[in-house]
MDTraj code that builds the backbone (N, CA, C; nanometers):
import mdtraj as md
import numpy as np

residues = "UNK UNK UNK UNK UNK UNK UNK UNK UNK UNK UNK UNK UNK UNK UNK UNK UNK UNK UNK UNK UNK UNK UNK UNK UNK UNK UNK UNK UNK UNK UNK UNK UNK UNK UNK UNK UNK UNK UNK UNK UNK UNK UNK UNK UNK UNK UNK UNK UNK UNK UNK UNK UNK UNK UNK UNK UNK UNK UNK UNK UNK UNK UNK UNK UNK UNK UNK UNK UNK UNK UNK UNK UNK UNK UNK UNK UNK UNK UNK UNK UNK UNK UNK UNK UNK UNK UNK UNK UNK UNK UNK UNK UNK UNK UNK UNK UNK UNK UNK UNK UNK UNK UNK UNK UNK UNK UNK UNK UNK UNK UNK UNK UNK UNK UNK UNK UNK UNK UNK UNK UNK UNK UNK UNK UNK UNK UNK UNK UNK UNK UNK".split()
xyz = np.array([
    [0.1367, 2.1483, -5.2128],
    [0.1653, 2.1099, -5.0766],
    [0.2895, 2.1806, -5.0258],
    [0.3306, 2.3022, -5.0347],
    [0.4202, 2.3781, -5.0373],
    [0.4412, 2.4621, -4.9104],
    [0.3043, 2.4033, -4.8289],
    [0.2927, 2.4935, -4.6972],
    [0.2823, 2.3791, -4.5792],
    [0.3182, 2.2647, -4.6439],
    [0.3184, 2.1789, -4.5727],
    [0.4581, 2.1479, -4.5086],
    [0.5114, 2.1484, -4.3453],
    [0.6444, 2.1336, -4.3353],
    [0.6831, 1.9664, -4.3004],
    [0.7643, 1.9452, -4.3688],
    [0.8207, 1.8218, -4.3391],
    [0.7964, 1.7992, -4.2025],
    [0.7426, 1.6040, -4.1846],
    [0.7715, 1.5519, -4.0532],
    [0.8741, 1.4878, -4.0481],
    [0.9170, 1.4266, -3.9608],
    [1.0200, 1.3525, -3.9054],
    [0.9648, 1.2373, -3.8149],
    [1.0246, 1.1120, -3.8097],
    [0.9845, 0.9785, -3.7433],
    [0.9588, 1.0329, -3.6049],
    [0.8702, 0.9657, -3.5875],
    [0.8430, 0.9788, -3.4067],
    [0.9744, 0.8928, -3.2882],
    [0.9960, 0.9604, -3.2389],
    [1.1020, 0.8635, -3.1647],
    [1.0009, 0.7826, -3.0617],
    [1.0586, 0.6723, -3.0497],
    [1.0019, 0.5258, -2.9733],
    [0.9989, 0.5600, -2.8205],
    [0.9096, 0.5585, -2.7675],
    [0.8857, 0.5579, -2.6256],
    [0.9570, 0.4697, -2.5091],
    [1.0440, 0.5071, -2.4237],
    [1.0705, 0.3980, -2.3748],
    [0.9960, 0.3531, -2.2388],
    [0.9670, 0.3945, -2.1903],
    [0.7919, 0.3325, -2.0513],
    [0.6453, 0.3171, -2.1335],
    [0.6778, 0.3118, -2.1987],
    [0.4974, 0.2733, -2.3097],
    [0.4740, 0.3655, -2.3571],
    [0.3345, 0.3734, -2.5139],
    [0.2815, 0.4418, -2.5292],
    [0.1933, 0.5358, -2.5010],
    [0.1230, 0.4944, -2.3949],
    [-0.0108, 0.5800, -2.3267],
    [0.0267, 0.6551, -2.2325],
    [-0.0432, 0.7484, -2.2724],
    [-0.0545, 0.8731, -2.0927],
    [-0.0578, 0.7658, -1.9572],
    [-0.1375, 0.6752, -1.9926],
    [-0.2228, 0.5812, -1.8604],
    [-0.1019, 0.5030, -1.8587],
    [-0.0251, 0.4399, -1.9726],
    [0.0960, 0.3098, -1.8982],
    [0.1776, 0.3960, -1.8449],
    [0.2591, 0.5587, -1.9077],
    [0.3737, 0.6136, -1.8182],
    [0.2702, 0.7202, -1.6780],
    [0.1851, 0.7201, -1.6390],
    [0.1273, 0.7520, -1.4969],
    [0.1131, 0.6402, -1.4518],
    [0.1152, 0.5105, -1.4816],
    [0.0568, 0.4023, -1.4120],
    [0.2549, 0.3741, -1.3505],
    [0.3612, 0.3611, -1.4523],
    [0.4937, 0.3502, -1.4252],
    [0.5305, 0.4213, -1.3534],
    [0.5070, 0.5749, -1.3340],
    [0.5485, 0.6606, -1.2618],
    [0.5088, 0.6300, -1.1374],
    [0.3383, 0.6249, -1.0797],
    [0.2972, 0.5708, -0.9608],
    [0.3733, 0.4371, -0.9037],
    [0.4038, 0.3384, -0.9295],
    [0.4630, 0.2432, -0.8796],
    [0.5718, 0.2768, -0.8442],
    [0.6805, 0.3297, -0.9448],
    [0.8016, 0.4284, -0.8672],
    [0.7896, 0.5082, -0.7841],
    [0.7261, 0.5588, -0.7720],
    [0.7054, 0.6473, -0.6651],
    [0.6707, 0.5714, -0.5373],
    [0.5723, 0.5164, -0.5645],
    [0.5371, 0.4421, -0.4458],
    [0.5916, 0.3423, -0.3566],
    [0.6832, 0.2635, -0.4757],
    [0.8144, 0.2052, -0.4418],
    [0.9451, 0.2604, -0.3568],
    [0.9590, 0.3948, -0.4243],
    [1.0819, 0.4608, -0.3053],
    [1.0273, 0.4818, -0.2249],
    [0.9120, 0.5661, -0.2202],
    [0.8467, 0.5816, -0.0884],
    [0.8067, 0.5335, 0.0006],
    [0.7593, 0.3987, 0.0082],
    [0.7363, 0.2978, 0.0996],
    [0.8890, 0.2268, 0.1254],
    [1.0096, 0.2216, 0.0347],
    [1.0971, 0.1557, 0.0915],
    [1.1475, 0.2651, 0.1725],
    [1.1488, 0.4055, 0.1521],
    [1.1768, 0.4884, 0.2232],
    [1.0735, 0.5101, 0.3695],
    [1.0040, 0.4891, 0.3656],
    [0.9285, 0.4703, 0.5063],
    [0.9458, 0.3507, 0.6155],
    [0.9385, 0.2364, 0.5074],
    [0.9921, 0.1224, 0.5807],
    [1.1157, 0.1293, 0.6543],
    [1.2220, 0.2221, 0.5606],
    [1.3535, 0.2238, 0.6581],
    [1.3547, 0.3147, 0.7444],
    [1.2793, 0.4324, 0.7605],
    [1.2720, 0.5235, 0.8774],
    [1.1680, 0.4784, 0.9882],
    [1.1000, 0.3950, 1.0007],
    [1.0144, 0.3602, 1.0488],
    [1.1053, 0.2775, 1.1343],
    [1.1799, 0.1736, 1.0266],
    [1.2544, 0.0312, 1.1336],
    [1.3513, 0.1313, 1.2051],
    [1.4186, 0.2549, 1.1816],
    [1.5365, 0.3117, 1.2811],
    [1.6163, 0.2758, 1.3235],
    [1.7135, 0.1722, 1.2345],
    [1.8094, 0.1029, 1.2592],
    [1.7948, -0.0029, 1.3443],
    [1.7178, -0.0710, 1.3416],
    [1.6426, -0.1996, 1.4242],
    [1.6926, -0.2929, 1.3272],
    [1.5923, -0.3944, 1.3368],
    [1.6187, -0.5130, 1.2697],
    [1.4865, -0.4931, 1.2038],
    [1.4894, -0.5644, 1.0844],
    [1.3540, -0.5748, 0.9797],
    [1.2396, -0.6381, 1.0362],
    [1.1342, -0.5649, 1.0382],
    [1.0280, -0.7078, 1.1215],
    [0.8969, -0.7306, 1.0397],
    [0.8180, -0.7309, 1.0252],
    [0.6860, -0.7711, 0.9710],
    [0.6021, -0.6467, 0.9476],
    [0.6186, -0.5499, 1.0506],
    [0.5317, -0.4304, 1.1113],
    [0.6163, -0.3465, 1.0308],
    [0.7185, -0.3512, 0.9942],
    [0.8066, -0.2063, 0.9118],
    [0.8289, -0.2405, 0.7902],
    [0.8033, -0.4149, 0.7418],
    [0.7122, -0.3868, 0.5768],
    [0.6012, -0.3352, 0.5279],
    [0.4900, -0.4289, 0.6215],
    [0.3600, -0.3424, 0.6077],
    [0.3478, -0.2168, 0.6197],
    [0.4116, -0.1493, 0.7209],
    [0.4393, 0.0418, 0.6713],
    [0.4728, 0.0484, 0.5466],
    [0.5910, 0.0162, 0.5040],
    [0.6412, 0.0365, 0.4069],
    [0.5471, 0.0021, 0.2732],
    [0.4808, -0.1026, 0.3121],
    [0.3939, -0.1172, 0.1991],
    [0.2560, -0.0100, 0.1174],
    [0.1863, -0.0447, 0.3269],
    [0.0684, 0.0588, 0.2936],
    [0.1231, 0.2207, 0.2291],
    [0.2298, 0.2927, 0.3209],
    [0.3171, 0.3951, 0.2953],
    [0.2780, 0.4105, 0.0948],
    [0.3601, 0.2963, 0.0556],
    [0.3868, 0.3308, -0.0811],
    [0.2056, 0.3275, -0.1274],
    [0.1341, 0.2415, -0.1309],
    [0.0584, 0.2023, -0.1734],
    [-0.0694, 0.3224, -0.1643],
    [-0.0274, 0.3657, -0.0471],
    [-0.1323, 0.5277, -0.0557],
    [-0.0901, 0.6151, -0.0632],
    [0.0524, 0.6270, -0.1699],
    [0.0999, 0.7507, -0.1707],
    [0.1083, 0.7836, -0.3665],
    [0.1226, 0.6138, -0.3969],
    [0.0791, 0.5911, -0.5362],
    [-0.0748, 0.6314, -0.5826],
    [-0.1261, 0.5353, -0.4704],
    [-0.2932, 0.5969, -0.5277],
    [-0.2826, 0.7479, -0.5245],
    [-0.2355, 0.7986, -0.4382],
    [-0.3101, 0.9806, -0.4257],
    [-0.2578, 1.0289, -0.5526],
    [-0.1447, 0.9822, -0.6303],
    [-0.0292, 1.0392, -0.7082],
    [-0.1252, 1.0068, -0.8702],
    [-0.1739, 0.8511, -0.8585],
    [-0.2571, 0.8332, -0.9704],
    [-0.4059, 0.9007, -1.0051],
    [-0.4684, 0.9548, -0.8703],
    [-0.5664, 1.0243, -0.8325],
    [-0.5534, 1.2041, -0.8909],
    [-0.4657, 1.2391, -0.8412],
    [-0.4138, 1.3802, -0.8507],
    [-0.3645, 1.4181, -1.0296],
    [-0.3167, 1.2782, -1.0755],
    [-0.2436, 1.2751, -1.2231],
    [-0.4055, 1.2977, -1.3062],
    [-0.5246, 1.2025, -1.2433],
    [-0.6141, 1.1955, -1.3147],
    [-0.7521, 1.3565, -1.3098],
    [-0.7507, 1.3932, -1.2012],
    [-0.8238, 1.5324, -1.0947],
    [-0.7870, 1.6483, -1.1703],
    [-0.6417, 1.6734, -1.1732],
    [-0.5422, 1.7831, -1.1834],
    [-0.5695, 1.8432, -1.2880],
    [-0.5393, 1.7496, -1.4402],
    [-0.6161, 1.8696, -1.5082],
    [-0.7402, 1.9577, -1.5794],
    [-0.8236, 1.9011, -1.4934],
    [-0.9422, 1.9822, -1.4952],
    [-1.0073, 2.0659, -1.4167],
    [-0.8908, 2.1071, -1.2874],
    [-0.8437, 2.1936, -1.1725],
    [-0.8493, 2.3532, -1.2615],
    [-0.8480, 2.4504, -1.2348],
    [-0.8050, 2.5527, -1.2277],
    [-0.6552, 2.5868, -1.1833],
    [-0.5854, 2.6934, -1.2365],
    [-0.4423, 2.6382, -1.2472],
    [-0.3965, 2.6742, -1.0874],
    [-0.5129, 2.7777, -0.9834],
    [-0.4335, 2.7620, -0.8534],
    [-0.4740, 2.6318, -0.8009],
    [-0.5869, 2.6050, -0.8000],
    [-0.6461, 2.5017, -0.7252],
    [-0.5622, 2.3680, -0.7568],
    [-0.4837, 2.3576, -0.8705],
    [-0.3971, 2.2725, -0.9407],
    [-0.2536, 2.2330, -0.9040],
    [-0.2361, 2.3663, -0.8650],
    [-0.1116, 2.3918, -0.7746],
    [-0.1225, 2.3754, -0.6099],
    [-0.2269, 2.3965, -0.6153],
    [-0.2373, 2.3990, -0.4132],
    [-0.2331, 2.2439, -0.4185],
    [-0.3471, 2.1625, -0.4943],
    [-0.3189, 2.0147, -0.4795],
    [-0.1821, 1.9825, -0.4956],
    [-0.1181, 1.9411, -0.5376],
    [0.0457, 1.8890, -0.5689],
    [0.0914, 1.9763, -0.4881],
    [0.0381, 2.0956, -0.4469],
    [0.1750, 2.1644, -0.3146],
    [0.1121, 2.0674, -0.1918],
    [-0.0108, 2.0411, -0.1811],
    [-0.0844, 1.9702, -0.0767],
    [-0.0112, 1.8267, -0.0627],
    [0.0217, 1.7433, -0.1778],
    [0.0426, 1.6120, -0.1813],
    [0.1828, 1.6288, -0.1385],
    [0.2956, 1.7321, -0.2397],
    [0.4030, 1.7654, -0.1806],
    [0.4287, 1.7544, -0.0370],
    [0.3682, 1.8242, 0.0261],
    [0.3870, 1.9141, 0.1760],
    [0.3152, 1.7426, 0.2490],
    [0.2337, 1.7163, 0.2531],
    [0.2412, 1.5322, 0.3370],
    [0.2846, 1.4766, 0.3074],
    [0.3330, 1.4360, 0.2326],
    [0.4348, 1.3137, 0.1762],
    [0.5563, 1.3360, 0.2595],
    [0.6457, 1.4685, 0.2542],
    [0.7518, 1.5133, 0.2687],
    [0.7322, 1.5297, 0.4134],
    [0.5896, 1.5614, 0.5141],
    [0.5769, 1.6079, 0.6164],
    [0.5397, 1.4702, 0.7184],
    [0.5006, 1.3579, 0.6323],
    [0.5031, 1.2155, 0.7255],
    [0.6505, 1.1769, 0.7469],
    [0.7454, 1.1588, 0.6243],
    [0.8598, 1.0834, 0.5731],
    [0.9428, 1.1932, 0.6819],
    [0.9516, 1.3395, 0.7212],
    [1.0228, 1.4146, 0.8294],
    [0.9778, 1.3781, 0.9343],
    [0.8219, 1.3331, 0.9540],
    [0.7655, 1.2866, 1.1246],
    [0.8331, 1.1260, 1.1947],
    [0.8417, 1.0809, 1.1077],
    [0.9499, 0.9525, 1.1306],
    [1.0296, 0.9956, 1.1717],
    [1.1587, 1.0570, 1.1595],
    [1.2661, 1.0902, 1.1963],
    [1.3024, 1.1806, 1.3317],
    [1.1270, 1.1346, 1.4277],
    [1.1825, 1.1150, 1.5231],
    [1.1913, 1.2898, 1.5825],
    [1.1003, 1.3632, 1.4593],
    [1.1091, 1.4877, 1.4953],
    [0.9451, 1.5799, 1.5037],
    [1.0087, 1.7064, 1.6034],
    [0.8301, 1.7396, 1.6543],
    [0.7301, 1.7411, 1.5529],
    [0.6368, 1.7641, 1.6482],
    [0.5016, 1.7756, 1.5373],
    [0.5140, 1.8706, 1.5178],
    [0.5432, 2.0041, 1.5719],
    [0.5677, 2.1065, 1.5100],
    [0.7057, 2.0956, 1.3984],
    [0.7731, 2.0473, 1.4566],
    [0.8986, 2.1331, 1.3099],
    [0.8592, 2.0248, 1.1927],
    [0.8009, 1.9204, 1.2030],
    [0.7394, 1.8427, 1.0910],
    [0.6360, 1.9733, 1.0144],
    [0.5778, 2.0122, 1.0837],
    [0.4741, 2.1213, 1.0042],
    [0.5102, 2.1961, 0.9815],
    [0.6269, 2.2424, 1.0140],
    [0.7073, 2.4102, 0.9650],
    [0.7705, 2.3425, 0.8536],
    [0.8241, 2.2390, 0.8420],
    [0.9208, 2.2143, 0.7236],
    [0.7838, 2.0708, 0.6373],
    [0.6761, 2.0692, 0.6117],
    [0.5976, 2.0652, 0.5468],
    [0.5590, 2.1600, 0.4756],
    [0.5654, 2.2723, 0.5801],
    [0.4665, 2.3918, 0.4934],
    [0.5357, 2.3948, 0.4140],
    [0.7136, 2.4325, 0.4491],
    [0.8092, 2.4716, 0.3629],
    [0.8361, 2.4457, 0.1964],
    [0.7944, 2.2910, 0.2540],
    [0.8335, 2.2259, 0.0959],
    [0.6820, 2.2593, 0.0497],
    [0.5581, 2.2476, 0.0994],
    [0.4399, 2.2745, -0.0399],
    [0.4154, 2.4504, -0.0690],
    [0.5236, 2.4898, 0.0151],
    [0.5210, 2.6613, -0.0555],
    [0.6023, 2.6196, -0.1658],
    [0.6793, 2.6025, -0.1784],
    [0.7995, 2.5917, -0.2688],
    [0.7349, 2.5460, -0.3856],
    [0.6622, 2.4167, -0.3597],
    [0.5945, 2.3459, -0.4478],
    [0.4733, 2.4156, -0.5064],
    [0.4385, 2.5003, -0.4806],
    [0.2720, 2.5243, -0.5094],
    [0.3455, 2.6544, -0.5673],
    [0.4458, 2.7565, -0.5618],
    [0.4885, 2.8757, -0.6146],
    [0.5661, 2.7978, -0.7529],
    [0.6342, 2.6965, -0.7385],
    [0.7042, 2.6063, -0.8974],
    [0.5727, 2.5894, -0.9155],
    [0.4925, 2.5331, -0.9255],
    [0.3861, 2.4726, -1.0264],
    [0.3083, 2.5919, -1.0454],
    [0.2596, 2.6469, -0.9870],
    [0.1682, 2.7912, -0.9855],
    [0.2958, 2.8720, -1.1348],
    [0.3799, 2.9055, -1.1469],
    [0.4754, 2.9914, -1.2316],
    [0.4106, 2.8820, -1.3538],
    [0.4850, 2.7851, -1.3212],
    [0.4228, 2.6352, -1.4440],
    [0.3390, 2.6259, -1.5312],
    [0.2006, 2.6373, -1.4451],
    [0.0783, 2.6299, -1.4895],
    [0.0515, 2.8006, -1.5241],
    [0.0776, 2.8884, -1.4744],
    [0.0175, 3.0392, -1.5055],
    [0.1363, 3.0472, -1.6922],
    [0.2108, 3.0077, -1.6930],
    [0.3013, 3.0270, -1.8068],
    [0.3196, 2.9291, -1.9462],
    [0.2384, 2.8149, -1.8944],
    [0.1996, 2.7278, -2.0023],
    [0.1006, 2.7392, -2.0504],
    [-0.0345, 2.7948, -2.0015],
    [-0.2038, 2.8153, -2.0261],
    [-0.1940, 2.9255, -2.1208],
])
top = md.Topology()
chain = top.add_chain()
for i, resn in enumerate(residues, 1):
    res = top.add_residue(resn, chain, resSeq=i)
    for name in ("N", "CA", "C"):
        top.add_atom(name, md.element.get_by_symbol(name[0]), res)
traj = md.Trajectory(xyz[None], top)
């Protein structure tokens, strides 16, 4: 057994063992800032009302699903088609959360595109260099 190399203990996980419990942890975080982050651009320095939780809620709640959707899709994508998705999810997420703030529909879409170029050229390098 001379070609065999020593293992070493596995270190302990700290968000669970499974692929499925740390994507299932990750989605709720996510979905969590993101809806509290919508909820507060939405209220605009108002007062809290009923109508700018429920944003905040649905907000998170369909931004988790797409995130648990995309975690599950993604890798059996092709590595551009892999990248355009997550530059896709990137670029709306980032391009609703800028339309709140109260700014055009155009410069919301210029600085959407912005961030899922960015995003889709990082993951595109990512995926072309890990395969």
């Amino acid at each position: 057994m001379a070609h065999v190399a020593p293992t070493s203990a596995a270190a302990p996980r700290v968000f669970g063992g499974s692929a499925v419990t740390r994507t299932a942890t990750a989605a709720v975080l996510i979905g969590l800032v993101y809806g509290i982050w919508a909820a507060g651009m939405a209220r605009d320095a108002g007062p809290i009302t009923t109508g700018n939780v429920l944003h905040g809620v649905v907000a998170g709640v369909v931004v988790a699903a797409v995130f648990m959707g995309l975690r599950r899709i993604a890798p059996g994508l092709p590595r551009e088609l892999r990248a355009a998705a997550w530059a896709g999810f990137a670029g709306i997420a980032f391009g609703y959360l800028y339309s709140l703030g109260d700014a055009t529909v155009l410069r919301s879409t210029i600085m959407a595109l912005a961030v899922a170029a960015g995003v889709f050229a990082v993951m595109f390098y990512r995926y072309y260099t890990s395969e």
